[in-house]
N, CA, C and O of each residue as an XYZ file, in Angstrom:
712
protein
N    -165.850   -157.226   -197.475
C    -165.409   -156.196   -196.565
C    -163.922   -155.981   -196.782
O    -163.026   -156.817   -196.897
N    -163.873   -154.482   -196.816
C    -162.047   -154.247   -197.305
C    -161.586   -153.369   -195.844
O    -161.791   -152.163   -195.706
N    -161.030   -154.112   -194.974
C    -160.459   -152.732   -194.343
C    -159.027   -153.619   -193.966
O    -158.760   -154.781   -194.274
N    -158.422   -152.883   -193.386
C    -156.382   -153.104   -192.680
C    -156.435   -154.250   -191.957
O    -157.173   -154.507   -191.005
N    -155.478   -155.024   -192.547
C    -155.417   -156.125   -191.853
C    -154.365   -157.380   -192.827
O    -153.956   -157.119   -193.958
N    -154.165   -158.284   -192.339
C    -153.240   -159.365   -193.092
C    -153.704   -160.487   -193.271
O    -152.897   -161.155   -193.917
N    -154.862   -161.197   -192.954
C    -155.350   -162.779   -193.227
C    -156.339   -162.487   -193.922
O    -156.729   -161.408   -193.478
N    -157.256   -162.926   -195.096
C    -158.013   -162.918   -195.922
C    -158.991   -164.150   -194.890
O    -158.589   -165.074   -194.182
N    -160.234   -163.718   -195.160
C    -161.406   -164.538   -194.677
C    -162.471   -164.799   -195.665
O    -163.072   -163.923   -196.287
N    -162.679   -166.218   -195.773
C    -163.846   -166.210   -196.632
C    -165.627   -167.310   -195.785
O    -165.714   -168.051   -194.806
N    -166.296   -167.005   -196.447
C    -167.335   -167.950   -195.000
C    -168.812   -167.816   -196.044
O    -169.100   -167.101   -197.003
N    -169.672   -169.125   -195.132
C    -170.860   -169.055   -196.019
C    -171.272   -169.688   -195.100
O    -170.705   -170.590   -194.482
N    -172.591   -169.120   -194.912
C    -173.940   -169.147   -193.604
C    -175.291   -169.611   -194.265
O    -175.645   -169.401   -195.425
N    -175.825   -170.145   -193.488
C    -176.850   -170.958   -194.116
C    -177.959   -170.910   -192.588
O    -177.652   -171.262   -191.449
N    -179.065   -170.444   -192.997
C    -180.255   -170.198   -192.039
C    -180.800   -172.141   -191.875
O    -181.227   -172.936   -192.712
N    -180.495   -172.269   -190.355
C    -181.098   -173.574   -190.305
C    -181.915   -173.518   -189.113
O    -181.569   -172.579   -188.397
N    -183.284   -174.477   -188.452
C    -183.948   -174.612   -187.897
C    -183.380   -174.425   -186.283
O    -182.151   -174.490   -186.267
N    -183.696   -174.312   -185.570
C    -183.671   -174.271   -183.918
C    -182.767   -175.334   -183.310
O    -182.769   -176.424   -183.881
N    -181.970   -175.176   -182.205
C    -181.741   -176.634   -181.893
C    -182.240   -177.231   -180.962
O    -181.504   -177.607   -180.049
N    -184.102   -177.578   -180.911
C    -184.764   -178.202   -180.367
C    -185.033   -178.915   -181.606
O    -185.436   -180.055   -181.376
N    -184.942   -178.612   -182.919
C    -185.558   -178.867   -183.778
C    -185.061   -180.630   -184.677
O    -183.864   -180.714   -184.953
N    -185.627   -181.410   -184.919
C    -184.759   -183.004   -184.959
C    -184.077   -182.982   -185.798
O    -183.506   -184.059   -185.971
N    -183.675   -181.758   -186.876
C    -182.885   -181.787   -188.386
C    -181.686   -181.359   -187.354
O    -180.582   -181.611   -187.839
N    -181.639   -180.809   -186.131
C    -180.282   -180.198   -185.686
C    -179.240   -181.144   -185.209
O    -178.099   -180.724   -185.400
N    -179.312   -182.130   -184.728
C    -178.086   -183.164   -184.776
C    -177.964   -183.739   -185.864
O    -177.136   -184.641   -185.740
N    -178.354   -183.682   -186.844
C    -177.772   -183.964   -188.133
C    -177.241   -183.109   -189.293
O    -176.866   -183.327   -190.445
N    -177.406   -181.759   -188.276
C    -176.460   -180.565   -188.982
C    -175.249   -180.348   -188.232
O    -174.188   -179.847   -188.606
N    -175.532   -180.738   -187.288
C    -174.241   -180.417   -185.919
C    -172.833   -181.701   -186.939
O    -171.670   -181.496   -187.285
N    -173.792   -182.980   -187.091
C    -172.803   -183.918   -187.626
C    -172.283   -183.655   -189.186
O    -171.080   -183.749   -189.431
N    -172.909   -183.437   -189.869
C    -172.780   -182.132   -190.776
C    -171.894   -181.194   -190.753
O    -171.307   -180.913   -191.797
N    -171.674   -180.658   -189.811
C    -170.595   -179.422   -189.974
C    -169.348   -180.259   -189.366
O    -168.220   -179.969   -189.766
N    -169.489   -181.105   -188.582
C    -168.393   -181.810   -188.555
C    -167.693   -182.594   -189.451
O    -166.463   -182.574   -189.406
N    -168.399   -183.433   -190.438
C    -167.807   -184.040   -191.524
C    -167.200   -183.419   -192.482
O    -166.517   -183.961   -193.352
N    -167.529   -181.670   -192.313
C    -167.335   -180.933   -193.038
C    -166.111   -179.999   -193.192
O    -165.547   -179.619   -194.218
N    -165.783   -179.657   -191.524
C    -164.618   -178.963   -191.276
C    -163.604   -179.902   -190.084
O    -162.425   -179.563   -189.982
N    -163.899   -180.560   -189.596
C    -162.810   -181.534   -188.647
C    -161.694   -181.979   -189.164
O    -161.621   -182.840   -190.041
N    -160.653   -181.328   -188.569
C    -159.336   -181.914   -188.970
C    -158.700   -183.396   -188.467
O    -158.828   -183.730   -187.289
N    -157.822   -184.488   -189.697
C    -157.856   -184.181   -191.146
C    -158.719   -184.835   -192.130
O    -158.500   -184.703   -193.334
N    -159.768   -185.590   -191.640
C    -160.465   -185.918   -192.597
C    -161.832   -184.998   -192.781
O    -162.845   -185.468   -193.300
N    -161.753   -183.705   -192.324
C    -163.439   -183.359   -192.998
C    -163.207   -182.643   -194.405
O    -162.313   -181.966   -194.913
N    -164.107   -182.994   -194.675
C    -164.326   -182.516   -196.807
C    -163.856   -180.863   -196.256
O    -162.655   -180.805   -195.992
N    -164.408   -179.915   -196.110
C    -163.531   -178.544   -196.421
C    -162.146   -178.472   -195.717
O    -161.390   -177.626   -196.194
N    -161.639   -179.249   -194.601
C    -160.510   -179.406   -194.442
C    -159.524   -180.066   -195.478
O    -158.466   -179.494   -195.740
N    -159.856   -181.260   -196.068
C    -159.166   -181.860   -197.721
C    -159.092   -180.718   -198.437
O    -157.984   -180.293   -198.765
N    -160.531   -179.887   -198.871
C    -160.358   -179.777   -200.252
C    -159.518   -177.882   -200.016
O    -159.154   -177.058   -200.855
N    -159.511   -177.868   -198.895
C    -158.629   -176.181   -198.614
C    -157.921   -176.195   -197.750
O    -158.028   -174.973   -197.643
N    -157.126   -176.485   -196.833
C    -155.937   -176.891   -196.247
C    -154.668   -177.889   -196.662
O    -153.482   -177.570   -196.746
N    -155.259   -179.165   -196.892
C    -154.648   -179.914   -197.759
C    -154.043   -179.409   -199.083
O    -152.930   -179.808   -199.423
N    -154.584   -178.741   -199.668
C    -154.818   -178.178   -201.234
C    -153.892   -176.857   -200.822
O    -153.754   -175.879   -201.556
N    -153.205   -177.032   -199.338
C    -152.616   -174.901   -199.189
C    -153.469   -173.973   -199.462
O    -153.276   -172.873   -198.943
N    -154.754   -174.183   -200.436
C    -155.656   -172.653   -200.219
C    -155.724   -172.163   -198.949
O    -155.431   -170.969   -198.889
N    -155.988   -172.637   -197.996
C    -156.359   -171.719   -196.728
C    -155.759   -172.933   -195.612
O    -155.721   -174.160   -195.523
N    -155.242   -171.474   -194.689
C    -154.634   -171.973   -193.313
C    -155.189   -172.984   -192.205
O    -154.484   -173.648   -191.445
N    -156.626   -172.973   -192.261
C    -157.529   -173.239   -191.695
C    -158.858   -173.454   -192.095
O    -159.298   -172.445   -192.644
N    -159.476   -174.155   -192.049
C    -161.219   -174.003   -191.810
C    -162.111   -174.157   -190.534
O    -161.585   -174.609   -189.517
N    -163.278   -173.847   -190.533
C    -163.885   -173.712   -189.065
C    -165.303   -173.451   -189.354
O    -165.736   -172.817   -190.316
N    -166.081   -174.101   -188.265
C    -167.511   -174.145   -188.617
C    -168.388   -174.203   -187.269
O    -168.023   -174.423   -186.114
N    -169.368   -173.997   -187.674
C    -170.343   -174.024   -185.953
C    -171.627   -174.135   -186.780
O    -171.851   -173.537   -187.832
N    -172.597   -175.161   -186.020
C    -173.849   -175.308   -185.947
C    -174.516   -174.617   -184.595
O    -174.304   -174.903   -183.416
N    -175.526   -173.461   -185.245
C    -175.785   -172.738   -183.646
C    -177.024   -173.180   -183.278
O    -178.103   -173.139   -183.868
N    -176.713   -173.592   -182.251
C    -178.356   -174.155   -181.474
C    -179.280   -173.594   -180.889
O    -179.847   -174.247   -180.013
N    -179.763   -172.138   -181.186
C    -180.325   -171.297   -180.516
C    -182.005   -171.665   -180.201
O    -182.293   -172.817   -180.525
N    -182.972   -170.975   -179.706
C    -184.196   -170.721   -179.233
C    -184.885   -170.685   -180.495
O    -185.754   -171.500   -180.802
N    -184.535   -169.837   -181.150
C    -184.979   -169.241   -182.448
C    -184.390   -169.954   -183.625
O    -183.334   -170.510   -183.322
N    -184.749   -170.111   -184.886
C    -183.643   -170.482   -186.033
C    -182.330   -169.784   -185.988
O    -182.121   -168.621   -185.643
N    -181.564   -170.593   -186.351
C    -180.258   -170.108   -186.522
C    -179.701   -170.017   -187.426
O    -180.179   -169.485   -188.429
N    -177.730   -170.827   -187.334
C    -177.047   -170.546   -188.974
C    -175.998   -171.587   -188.789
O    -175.384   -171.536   -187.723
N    -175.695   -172.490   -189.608
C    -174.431   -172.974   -189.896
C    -173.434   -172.216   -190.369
O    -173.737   -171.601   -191.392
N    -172.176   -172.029   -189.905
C    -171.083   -171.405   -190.785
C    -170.221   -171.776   -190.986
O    -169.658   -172.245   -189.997
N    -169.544   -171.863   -192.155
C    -168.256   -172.155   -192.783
C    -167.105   -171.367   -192.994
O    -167.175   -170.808   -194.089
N    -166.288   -171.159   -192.503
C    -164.816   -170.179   -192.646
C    -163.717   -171.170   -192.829
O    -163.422   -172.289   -192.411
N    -163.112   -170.023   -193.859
C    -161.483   -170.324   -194.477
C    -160.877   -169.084   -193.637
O    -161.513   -168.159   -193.132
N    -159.555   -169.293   -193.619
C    -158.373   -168.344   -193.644
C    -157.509   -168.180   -194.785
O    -156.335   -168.191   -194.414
N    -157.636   -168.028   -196.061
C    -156.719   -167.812   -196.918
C    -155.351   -167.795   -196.928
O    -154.741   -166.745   -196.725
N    -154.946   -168.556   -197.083
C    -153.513   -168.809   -197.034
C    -153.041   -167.619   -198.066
O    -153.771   -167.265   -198.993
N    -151.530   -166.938   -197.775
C    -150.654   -165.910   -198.354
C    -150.654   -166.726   -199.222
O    -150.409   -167.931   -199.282
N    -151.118   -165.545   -200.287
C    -150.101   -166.139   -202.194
C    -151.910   -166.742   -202.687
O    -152.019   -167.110   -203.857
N    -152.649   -166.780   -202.172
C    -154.096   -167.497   -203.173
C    -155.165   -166.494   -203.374
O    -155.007   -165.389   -202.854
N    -156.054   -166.698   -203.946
C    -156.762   -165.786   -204.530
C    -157.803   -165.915   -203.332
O    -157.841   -167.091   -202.969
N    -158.606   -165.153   -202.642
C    -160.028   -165.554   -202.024
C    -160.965   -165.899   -202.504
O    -161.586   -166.920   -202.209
N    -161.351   -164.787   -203.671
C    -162.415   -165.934   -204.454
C    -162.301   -167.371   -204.733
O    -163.173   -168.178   -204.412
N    -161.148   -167.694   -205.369
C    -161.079   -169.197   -205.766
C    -161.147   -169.942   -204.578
O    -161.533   -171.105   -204.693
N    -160.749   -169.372   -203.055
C    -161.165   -170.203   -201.787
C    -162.483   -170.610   -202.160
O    -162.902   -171.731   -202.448
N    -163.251   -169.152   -202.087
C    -164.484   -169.048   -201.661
C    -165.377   -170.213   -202.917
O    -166.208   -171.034   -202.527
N    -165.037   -170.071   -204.229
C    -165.239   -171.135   -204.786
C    -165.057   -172.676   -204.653
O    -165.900   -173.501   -205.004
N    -163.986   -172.922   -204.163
C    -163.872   -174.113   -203.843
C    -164.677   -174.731   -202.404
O    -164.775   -175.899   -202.028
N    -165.237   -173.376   -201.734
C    -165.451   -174.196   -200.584
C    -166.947   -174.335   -200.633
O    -167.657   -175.087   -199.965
N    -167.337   -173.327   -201.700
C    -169.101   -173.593   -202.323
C    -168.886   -175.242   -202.949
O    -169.527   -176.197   -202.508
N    -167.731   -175.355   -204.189
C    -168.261   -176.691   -204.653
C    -168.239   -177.534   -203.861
O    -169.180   -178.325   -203.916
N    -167.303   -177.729   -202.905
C    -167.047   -178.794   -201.666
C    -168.549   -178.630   -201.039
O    -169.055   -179.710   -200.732
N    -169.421   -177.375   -200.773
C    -171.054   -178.146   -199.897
C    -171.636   -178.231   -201.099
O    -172.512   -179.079   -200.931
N    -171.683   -177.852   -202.259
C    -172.677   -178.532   -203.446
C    -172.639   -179.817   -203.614
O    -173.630   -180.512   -203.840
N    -171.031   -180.372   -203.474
C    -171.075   -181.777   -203.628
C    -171.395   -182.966   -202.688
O    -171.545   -184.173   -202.875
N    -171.457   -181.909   -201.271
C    -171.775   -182.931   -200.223
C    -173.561   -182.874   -200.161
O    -174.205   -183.777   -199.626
N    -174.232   -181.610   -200.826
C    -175.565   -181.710   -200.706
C    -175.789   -182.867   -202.076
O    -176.579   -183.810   -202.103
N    -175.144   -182.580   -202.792
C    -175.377   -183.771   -204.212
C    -175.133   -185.180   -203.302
O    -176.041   -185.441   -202.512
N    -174.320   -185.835   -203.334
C    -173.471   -187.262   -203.746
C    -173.562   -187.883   -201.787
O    -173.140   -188.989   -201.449
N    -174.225   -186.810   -200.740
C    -174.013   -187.436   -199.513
C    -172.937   -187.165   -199.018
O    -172.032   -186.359   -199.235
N    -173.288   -188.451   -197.871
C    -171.854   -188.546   -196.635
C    -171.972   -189.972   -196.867
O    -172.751   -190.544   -197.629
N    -171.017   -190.505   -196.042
C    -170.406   -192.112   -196.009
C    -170.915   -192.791   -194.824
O    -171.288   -191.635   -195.022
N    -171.202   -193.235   -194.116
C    -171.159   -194.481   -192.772
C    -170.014   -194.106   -192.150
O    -170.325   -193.591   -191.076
N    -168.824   -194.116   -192.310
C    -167.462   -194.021   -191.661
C    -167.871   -192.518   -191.558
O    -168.294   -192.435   -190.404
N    -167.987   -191.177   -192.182
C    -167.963   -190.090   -192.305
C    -168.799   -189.026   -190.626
O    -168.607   -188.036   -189.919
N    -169.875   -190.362   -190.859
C    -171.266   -189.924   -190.049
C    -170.689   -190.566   -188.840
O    -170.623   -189.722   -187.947
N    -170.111   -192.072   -188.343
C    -169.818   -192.591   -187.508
C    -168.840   -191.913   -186.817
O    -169.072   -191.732   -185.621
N    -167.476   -191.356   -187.407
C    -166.626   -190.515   -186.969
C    -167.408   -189.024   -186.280
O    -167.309   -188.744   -185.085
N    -167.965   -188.409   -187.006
C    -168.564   -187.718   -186.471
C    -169.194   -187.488   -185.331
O    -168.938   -186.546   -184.581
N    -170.224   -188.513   -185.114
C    -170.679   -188.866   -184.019
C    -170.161   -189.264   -182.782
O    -170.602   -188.992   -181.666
N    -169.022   -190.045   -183.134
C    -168.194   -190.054   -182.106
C    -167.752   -189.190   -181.803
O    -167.908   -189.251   -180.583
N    -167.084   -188.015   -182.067
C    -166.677   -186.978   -181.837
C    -167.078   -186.374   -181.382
O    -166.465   -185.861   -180.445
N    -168.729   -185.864   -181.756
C    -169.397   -184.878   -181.008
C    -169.882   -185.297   -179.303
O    -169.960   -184.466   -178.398
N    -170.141   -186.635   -179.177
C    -170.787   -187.813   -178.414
C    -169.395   -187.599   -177.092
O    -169.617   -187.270   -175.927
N    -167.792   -187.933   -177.776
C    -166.821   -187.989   -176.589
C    -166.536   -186.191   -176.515
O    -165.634   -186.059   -175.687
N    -166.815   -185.245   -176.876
C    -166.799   -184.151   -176.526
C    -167.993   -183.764   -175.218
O    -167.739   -183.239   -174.134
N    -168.703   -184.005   -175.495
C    -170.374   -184.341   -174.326
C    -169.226   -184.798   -173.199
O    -168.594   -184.045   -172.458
N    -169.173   -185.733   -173.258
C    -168.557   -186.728   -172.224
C    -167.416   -186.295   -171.211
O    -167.317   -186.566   -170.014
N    -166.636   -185.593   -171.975
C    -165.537   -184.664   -171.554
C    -166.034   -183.353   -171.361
O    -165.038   -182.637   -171.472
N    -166.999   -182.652   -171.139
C    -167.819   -181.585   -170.941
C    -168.559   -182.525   -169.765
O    -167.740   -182.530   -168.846
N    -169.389   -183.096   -169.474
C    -170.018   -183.369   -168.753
C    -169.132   -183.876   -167.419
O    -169.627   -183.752   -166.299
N    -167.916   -184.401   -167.584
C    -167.290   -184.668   -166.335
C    -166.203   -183.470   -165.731
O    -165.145   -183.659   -165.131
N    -166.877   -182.134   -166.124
C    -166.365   -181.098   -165.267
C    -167.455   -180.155   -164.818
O    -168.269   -179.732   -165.639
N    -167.488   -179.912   -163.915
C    -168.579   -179.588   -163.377
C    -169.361   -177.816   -163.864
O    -170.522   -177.480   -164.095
N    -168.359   -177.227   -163.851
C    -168.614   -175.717   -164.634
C    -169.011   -175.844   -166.094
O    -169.765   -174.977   -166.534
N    -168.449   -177.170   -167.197
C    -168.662   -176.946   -168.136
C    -170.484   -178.017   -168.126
O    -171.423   -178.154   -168.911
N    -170.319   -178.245   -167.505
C    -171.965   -179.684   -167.375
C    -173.087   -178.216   -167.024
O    -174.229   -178.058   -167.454
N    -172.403   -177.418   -166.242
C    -173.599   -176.298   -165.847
C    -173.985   -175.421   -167.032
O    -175.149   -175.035   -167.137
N    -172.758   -174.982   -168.218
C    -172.859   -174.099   -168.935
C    -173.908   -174.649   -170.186
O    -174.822   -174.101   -170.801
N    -173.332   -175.934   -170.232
C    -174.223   -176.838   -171.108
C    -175.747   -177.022   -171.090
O    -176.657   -176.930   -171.914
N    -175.616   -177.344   -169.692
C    -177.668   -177.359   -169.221
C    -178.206   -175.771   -168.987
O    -179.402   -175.508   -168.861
N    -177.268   -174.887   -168.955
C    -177.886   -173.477   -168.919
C    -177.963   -173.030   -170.633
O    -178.824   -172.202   -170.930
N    -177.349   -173.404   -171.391
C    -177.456   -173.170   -172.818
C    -178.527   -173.854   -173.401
O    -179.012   -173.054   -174.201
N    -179.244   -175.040   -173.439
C    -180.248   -175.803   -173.630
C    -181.394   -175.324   -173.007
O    -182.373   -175.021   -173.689
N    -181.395   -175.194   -171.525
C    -182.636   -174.529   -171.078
C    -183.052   -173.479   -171.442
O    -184.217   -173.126   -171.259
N    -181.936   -172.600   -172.181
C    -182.487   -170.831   -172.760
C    -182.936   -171.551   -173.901
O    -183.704   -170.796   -174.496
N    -182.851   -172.519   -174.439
C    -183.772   -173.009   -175.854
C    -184.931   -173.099   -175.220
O    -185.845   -172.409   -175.670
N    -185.129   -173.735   -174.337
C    -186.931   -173.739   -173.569
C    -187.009   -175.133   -172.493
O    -187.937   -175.272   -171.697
N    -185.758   -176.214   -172.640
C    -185.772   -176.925   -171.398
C    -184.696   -177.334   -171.473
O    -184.077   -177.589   -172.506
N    -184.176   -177.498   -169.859
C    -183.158   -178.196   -169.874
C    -183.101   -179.829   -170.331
O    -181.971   -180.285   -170.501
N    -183.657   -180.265   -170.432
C    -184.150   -181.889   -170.999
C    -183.824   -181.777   -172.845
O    -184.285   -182.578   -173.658
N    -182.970   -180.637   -173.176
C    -183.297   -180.752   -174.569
C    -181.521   -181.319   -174.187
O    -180.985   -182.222   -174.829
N    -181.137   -180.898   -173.542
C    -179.204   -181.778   -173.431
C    -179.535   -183.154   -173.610
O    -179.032   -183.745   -174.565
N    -180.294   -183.743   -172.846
C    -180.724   -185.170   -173.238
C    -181.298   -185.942   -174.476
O    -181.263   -187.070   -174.967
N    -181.791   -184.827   -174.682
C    -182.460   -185.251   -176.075
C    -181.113   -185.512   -177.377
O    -180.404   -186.428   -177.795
N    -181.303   -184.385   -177.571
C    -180.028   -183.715   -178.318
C    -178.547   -185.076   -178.157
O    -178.028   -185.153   -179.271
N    -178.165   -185.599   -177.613
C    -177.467   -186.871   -177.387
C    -178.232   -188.006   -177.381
O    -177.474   -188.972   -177.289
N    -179.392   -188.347   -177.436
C    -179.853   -189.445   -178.226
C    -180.258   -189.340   -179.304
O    -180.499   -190.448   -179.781
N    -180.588   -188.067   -180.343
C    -180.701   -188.140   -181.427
C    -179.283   -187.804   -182.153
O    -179.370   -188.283   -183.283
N    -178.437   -187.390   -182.040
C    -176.753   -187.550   -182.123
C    -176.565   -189.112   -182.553
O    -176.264   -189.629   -183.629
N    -176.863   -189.645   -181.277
C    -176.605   -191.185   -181.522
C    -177.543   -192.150   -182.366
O    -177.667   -193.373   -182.420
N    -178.102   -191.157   -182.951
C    -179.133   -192.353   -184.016
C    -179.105   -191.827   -185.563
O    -179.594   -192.413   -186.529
N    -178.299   -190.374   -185.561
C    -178.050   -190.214   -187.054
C    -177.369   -191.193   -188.073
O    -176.389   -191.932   -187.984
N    -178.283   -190.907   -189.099
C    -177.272   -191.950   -190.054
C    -177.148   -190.522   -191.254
O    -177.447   -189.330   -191.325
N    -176.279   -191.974   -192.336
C    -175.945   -191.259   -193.940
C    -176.801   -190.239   -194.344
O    -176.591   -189.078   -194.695
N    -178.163   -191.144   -194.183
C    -179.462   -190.540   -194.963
C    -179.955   -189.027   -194.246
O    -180.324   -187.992   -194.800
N    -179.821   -189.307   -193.001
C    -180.146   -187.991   -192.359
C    -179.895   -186.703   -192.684
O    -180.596   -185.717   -192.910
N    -178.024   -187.081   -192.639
C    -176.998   -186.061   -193.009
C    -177.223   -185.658   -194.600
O    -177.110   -184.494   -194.984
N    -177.453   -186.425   -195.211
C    -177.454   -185.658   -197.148
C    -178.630   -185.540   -197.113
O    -178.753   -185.320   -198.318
N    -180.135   -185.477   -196.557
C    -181.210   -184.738   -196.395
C    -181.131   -183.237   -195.864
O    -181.705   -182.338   -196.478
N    -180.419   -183.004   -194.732
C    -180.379   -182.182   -194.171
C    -179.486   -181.098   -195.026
O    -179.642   -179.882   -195.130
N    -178.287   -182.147   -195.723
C    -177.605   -181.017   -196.541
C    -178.098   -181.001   -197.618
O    -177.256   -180.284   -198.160
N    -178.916   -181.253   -198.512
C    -179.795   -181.268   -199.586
C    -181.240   -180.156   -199.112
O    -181.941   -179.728   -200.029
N    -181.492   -179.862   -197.995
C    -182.736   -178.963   -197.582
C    -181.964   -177.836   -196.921
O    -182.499   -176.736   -196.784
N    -180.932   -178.029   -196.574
C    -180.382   -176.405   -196.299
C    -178.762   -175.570   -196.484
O    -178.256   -174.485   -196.198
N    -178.397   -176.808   -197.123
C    -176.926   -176.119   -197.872
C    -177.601   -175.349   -199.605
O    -177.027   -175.631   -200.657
N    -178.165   -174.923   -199.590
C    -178.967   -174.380   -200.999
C    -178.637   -173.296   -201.074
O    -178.595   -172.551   -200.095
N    -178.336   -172.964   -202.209
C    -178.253   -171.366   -202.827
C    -178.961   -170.067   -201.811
O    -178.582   -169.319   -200.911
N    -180.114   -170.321   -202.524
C    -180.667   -169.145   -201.824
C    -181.416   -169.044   -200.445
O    -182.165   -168.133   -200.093
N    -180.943   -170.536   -199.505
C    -180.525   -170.364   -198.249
C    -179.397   -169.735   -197.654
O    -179.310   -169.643   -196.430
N    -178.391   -169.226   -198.546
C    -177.312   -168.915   -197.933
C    -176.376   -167.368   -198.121
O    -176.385   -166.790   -199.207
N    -175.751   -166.926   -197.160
C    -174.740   -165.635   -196.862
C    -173.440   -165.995   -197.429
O    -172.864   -167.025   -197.078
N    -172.949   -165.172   -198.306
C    -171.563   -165.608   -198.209
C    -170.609   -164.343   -198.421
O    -170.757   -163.606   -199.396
N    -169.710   -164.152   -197.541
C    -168.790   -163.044   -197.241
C    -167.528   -163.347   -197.452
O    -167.102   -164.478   -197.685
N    -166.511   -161.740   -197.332
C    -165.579   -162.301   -197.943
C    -164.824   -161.224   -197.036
O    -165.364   -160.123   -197.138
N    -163.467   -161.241   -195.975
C    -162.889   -160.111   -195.861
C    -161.949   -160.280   -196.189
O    -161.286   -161.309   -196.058
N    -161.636   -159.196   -196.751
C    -160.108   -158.658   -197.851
C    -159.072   -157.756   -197.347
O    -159.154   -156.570   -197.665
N    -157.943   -158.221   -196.478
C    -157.358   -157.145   -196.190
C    -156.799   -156.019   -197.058
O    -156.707   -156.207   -198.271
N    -156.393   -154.778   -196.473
C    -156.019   -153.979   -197.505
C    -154.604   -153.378   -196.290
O    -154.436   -153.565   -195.085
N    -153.800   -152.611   -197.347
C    -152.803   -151.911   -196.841
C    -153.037   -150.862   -195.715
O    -152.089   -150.221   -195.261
């Protein structure tokens, strides 16, 4: 996409299962190992590296199948494609070679003390059990945090080995212009 503007965007979407579905906390931990600042792999290999300002990602937990997504901000002075390249080899290599124990553990913690800090305010505990119940019950918040807490390595490079794939995936590019 070319229209007026000054930050270059690059991103790649990937159709994944429901989040009632048991592959979804191990994509949620997944996109975290992936973009969390400063140790997630597309944060190293494009922030660190100055390609891009930023990265950012969401696992969507909808009713229906959904999408993982991956976004850069292109840093002034780099090419977008070569973002957009680098941030394909960075999930080829995490669907190849895995995640780590430390990788998955961090993760989990993260997503696990975010719950925790959501759940002890009362507007955000409501928004939470009203977002789960439009999946089809509110009992899936519960769920969804005990299978969080039982992902491992193996989970995570299955999950990215069955749906970080080629021709599972969108990938866009916006280009500002003058």
């Amino acid at each position: 996409l070319r229209r007026v503007g000054d930050v270059a965007v690059v991103g790649a979407m990937f159709h994944i299962p429901s989040g009632a579905h048991p592959d979804y906390a191990a994509l949620d931990v997944l996109e975290s190992i992936l973009t969390a600042p400063p140790a997630g792999r597309l944060y190293k290999s494009l922030v660190e590296s100055k390609k891009a300002a930023r990265v950012s990602g969401a696992a969507f937990s909808w009713h229906d199948p959904g999408v993982i997504r991956f976004m850069a901000e292109v840093s002034k002075g780099n090419d977008s494609q070569i973002v957009l390249e680098t941030m394909l080899d960075t999930l080829d290599e995490t669907s190849k070679k895995g995640v780590t124990e430390e990788e998955v553990e961090r993760a989990r913690q993260r997503l696990l003390k975010q719950r925790e800090l959501a759940a002890a305010d009362t507007s955000e505990i409501a928004v939470e059990l009203s977002e789960w119940a439009a999946q089809g019950d509110w009992r899936l918040y519960f769920l969804y945090r005990d299978r969080v807490e039982k992902v491992t390595p193996e989970d995570v490079h299955r999950v990215a080995k069955d749906y970080l794939k080629r021709n599972n995936r969108t990938i866009g590019m916006y280009v500002p212009t003058k």
